[in-house]
C-alpha positions in Angstrom: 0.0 0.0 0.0 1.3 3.5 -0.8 2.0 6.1 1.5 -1.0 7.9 0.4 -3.5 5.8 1.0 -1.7 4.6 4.4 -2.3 8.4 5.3 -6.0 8.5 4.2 -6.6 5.4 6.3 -5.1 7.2 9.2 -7.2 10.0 8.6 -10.5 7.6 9.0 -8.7 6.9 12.2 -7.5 2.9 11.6 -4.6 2.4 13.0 -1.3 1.2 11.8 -1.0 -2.2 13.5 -5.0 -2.5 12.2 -4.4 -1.8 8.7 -1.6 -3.9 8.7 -3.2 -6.6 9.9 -6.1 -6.1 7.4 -3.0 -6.1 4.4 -1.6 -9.9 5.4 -5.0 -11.0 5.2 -5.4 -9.6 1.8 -2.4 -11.2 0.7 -4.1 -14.8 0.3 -7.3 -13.4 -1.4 -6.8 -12.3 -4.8 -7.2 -15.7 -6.3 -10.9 -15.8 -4.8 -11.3 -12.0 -5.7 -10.5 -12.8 -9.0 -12.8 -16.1 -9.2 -15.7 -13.3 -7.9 -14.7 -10.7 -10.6 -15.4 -13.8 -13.1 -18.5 -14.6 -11.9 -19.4 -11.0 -11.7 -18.5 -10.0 -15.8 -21.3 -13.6 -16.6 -23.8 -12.0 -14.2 -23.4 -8.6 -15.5 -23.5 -9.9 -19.3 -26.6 -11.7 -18.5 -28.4 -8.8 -17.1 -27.4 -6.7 -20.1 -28.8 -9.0 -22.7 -32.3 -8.9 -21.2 -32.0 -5.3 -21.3 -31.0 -5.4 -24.7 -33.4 -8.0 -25.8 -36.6 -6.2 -24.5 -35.4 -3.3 -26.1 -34.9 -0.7 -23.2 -35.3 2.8 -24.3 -35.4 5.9 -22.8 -38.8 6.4 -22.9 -39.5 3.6 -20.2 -37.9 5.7 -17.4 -40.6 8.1 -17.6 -42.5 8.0 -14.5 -46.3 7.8 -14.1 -48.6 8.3 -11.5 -52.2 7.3 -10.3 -53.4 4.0 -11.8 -50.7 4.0 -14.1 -52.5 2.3 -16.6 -50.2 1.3 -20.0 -47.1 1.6 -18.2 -44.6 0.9 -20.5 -41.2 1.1 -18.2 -43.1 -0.8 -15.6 -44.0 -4.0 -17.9 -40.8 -3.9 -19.3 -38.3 -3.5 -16.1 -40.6 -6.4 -15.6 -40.0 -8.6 -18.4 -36.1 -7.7 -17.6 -36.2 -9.7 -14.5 -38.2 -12.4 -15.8 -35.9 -12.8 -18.7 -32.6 -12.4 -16.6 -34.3 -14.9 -13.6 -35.6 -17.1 -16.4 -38.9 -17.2 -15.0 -42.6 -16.4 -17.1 -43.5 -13.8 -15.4 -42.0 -11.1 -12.5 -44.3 -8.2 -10.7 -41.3 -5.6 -9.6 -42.9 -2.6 -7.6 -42.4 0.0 -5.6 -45.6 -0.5 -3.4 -43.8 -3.7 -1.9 -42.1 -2.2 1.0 -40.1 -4.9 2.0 -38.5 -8.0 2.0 -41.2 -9.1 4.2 -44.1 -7.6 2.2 -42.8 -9.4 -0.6 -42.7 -13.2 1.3 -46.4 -12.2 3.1 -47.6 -11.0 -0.7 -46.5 -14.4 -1.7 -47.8 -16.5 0.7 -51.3 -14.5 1.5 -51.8 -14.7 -2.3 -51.2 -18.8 -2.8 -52.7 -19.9 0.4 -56.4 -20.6 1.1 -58.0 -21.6 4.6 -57.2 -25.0 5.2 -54.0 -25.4 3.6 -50.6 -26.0 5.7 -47.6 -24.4 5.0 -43.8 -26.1 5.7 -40.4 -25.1 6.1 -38.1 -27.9 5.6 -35.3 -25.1 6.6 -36.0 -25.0 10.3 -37.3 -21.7 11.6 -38.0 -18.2 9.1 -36.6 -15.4 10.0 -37.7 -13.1 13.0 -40.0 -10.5 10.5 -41.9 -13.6 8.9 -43.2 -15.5 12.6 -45.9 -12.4 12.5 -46.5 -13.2 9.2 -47.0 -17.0 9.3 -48.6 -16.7 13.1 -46.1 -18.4 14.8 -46.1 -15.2 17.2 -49.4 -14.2 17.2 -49.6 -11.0 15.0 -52.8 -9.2 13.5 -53.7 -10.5 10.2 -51.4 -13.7 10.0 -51.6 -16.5 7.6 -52.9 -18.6 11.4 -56.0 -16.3 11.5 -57.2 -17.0 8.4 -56.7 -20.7 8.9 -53.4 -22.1 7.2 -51.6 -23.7 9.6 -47.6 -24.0 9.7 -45.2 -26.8 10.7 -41.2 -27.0 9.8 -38.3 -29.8 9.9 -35.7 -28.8 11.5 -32.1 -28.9 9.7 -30.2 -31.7 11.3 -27.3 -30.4 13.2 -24.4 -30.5 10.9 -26.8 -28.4 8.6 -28.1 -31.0 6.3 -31.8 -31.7 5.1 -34.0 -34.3 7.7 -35.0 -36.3 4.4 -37.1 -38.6 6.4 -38.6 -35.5 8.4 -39.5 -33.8 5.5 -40.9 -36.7 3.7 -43.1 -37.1 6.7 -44.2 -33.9 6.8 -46.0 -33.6 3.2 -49.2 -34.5 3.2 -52.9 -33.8 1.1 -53.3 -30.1 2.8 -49.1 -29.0 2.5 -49.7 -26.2 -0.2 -46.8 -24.2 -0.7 -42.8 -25.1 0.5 -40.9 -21.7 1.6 -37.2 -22.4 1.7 -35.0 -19.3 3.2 -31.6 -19.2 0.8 -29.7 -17.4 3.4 -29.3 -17.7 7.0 -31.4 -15.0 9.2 -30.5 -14.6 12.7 -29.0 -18.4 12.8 -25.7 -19.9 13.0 -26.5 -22.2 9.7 -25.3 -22.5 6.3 -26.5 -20.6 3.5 -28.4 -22.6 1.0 -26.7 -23.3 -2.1 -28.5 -23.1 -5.3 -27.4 -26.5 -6.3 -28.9 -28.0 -2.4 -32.2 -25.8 -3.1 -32.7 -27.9 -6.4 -31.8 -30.8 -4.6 -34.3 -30.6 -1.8 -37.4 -29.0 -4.6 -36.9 -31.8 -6.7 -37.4 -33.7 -3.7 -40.2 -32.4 -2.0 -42.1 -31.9 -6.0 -41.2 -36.4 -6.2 -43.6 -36.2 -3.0 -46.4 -33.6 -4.3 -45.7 -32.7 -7.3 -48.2 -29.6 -7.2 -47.1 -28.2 -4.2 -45.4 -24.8 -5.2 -42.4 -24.2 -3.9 -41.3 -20.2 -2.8 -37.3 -19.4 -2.0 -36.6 -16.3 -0.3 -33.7 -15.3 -2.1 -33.2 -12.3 -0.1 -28.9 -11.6 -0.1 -28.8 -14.6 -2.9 -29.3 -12.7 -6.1 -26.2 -12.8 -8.5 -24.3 -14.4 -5.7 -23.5 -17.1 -8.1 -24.5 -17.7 -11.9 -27.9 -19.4 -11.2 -30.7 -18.6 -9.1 -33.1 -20.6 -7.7 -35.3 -20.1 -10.3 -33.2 -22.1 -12.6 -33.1 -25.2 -10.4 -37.1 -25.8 -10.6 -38.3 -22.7 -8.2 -42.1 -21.4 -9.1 -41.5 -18.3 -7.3 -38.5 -16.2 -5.9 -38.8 -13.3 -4.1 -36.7 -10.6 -2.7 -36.2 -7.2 -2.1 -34.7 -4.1 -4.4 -33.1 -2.7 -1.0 -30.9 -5.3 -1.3 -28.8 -7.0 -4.1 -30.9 -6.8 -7.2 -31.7 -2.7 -6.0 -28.1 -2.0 -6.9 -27.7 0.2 -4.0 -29.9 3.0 -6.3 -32.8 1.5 -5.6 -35.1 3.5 -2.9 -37.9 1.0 -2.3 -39.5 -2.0 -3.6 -39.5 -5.6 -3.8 -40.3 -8.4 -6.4 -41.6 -11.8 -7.3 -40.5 -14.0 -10.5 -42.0 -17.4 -11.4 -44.3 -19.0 -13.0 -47.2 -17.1 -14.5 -49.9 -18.1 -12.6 -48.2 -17.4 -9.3 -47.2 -14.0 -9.9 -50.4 -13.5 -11.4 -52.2 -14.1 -7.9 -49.7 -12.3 -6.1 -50.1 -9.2 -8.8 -54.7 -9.8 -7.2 -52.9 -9.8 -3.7 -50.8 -6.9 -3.8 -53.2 -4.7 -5.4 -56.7 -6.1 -5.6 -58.9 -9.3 -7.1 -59.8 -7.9 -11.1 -56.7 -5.1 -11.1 -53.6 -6.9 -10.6 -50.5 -5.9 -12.9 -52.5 -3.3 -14.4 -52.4 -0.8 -11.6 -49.3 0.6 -10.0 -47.9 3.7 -10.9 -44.2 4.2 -10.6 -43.8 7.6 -9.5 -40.5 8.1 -11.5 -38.4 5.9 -9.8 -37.5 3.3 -13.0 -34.8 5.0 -14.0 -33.0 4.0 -10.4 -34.8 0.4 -10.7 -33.1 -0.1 -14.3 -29.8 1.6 -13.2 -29.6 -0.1 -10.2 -30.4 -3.7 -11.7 -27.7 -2.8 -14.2 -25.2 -2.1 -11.7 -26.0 -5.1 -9.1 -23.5 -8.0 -10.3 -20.8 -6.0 -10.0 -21.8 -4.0 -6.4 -22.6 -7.6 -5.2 -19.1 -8.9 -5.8 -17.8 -6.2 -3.8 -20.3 -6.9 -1.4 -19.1 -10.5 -1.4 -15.7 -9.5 -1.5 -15.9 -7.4 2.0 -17.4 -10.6 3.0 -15.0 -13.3 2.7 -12.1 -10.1 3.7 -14.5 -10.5 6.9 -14.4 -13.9 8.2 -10.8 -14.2 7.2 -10.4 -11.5 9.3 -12.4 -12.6 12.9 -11.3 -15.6 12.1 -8.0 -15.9 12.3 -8.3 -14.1 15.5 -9.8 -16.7 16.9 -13.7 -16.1 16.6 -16.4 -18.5 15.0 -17.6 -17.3 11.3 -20.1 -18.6 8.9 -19.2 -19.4 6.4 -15.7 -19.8 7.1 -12.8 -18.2 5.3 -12.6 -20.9 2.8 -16.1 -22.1 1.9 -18.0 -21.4 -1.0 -20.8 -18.3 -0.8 -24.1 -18.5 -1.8 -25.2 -14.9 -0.3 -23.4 -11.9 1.1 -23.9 -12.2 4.7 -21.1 -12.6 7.0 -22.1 -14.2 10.6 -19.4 -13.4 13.3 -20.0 -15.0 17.1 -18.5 -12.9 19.7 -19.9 -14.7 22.7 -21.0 -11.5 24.5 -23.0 -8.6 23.7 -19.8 -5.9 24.3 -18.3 -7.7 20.6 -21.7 -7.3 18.7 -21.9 -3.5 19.8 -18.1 -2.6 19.5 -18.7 -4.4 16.1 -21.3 -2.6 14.8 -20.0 1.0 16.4 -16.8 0.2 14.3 -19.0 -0.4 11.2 -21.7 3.1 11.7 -18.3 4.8 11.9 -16.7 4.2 8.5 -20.8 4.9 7.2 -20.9 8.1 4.7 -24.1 8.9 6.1 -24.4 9.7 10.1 -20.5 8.3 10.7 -21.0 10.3 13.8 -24.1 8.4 15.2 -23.6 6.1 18.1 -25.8 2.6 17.2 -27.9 0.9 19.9 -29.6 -2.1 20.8 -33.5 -1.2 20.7 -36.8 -3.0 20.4 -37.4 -3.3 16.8 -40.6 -4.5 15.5 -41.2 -7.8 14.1 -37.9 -9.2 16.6 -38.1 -10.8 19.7 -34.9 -9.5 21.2 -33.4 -6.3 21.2 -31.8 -5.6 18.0 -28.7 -3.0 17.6 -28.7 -1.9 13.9 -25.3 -0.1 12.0 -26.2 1.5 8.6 -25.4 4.7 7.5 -26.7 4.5 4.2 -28.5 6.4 1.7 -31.4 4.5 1.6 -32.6 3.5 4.8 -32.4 0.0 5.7 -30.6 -0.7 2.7 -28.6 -4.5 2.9 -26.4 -3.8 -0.2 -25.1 -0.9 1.5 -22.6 -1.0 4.1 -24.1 -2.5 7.5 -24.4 -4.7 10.2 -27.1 -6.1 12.4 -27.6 -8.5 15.4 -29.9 -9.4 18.0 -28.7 -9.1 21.7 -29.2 -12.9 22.8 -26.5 -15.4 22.9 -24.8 -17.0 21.2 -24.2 -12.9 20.4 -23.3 -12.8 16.5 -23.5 -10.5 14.4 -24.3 -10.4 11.0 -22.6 -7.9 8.5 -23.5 -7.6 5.1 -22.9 -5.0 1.9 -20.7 -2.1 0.5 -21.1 -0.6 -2.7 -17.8 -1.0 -3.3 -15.0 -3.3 -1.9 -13.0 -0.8 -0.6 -15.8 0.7 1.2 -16.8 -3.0 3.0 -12.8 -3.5 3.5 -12.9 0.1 5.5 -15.6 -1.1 6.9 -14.3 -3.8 8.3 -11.2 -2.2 9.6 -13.2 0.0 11.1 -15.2 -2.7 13.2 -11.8 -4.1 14.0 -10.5 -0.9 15.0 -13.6 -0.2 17.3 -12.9 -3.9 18.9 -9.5 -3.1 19.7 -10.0 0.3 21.3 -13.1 -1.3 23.4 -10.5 -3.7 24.8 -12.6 -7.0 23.0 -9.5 -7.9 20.8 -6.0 -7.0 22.1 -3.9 -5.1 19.5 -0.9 -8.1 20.4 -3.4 -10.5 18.8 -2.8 -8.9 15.9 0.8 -9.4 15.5 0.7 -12.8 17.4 -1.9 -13.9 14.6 0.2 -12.8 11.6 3.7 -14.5 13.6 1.6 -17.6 13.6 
């Protein structure tokens, strides 16, 4: 590193022994940085040639408003992510809020009273319980009478085969399976173990529809779930596939029939995709799309620079600093809440937006425990941007995730480090004793 940037990292207040640190790790990544920058240039092509072939133009950024009948942008941004997903159809709107709308869209618009839903995954994360009833909530899929049940993972991770089996029967309606790993200490799906365990479950009931949250998954690797036998994935644009440009708004791609209920949920029986105005935000959907393979890989990239970094200090990481990714979140167990909060202090202060702010543990809705929160993004709540998040229960992890650009997750990351050592979690002589060893 030159002495210039050695002086701007002083400047951001990391520390010599920090960022020195931080450069011997680096040494034995570019081989896997490179392998991401591969993956990235497919993902990006791919995304271009569904632009191309529906014919993008700039008259589909202009914006519309009320019922937004014969919105052009709209049905084609829409085609785009069917095309690039390789699904039939994909409703992408702003008026789904959330991650969470999305998955409660999905399921409210499938299920009827009387039909079950499972996880074969274990338990959802925290937001969905209120969703699926399993804490009672107003307006959950349990008052309207679908019931729930889900198979645990076994402990090493893998699928309980013979609990699942079990599990299907006449009224199991619709399969969600959660790609990445939520507030638990578990593997992230792979695309290739999704397949496996839909083409499972579909040699069961071959109706039952199966739904992947592929929330942090998108452009992770060349496929998506939709490609392994999926009828619907859903996710949000405040995350990978939002490009970081993206202000709101969530979508759902698979088959035809399925979106086309969700499009009667979200907006109303005999409207559907015809209503929704977009209220000028295409062009940052289409920008934003464009830009996503290659914001994810730095997102990815700030990931594995992460558990390579706790981890050779010592500290448990999923996945670990070798393993294959299939989304961008990073899990780091500190054991005690002092790590998760020096953690994410570390992380609010190399934000570019309210660096100064202090982060702390509150209620949150929709979580159990009290949740501390680090994101000083542009877009509030926004995953692909540079943050971290935890609940304060043990085993106290916390779970970091984004950067629009790799060398804004690698400050980032100093920066948590840097926060760690000054709170007297991590000694600066593990440091050096780590680098010796």
């Amino acid at each position: 590193m030159n002495q210039k940037n050695k002086e701007m990292y002083q400047k951001l207040q990391v520390s010599e022994p920090v960022l020195a640190y931080g450069e011997w790790i680096l040494q034995d990544l570019k081989h896997r940085f490179a392998e991401i920058d591969e993956r990235a240039e497919y993902n990006q092509m791919k995304v271009l040639h569904a632009m191309q072939k529906n014919k993008v133009s700039e008259m589909h950024f202009a914006a519309t408003t009320g019922y937004g009948y014969n919105d052009s942008g709209r049905e084609t941004l829409e085609q785009v992510y069917a095309d690039t997903f390789h699904t039939e159809a994909a409703l992408v709107r702003p008026q789904i809020t959330c991650g969470t709308h999305a998955l409660a869209v999905a399921l409210s618009a499938i299920l009827r009273p009387g039909d079950e839903l499972l996880s074969p995954v274990g338990k959802p994360y925290d937001t969905l319980e209120e969703v699926i009833g399993i804490r009672e909530s107003h307006g959950s899929l349990k008052e309207f009478g679908v019931s729930y049940r889900q198979v645990d993972l076994l402990p090493d991770g893998a699928f309980d085969w013979d609990g699942i089996r079990a599990a299907i029967h006449e009224k199991t309606k619709l399969i969600t399976i959660q790609r990445s790993k939520g507030y638990q200490t578990r593997p992230t799906l792979s695309v290739a173990r999704i397949g496996e365990l839909i083409a499972f479950v579909k040699s069961i009931k071959p109706d039952v529809i199966c739904m992947v949250d592929n929330c942090y998954g998108e452009f992770v690797e060349e496929i998506e779930p939709s490609d392994v036998g999926a009828d619907m994935i859903v996710g949000s644009l405040i995350k990978n596939p939002g490009g970081g440009l993206a202000p709101i708004g969530g979508y759902i791609c698979g088959r035809k029939a399925c979106v086309e209920q969700c499009a009667y949920r979200l907006s109303a029986p005999g409207l559907g995709q015809e209503v929704g105005a977009n209220l000028g935000l295409l062009p940052s959907f289409y920008q934003g799309f464009f830009l996503a393979p290659t914001v994810v890989a730095g997102a990815l990239k700030g990931a594995i620079f992460a558990a390579n970094v706790y981890e050779k200090l010592g500290f448990a990481v999923i996945p670990n600093g070798t393993e294959s990714r299939h989304d961008i979140i990073q899990a780091v167990t500190f054991g005690t809440p002092e790590g998760v909060i020096g953690f994410c202090t570390g992380i609010q202060a190399a934000a570019p937006v309210d660096s100064y702010v202090t982060p702390e543990p509150w209620d949150m809705p929709g979580y159990d425990d009290p949740v501390i929160m680090a994101a000083g993004a542009f877009v509030q709540g926004s995953s692909i941007e540079l943050s971290a998040d935890g609940p304060i229960c043990p085993p106290y992890a916390v779970y970091f995730q984004g950067g629009l650009t790799w060398y804004h997750a690698k400050l980032g990351i100093l920066k948590s480090l840097q926060a760690l050592v000054d709170k007297g979690v991590i000694a600066e002589e593990a440091l050096s004793a780590a680098m010796e060893s």
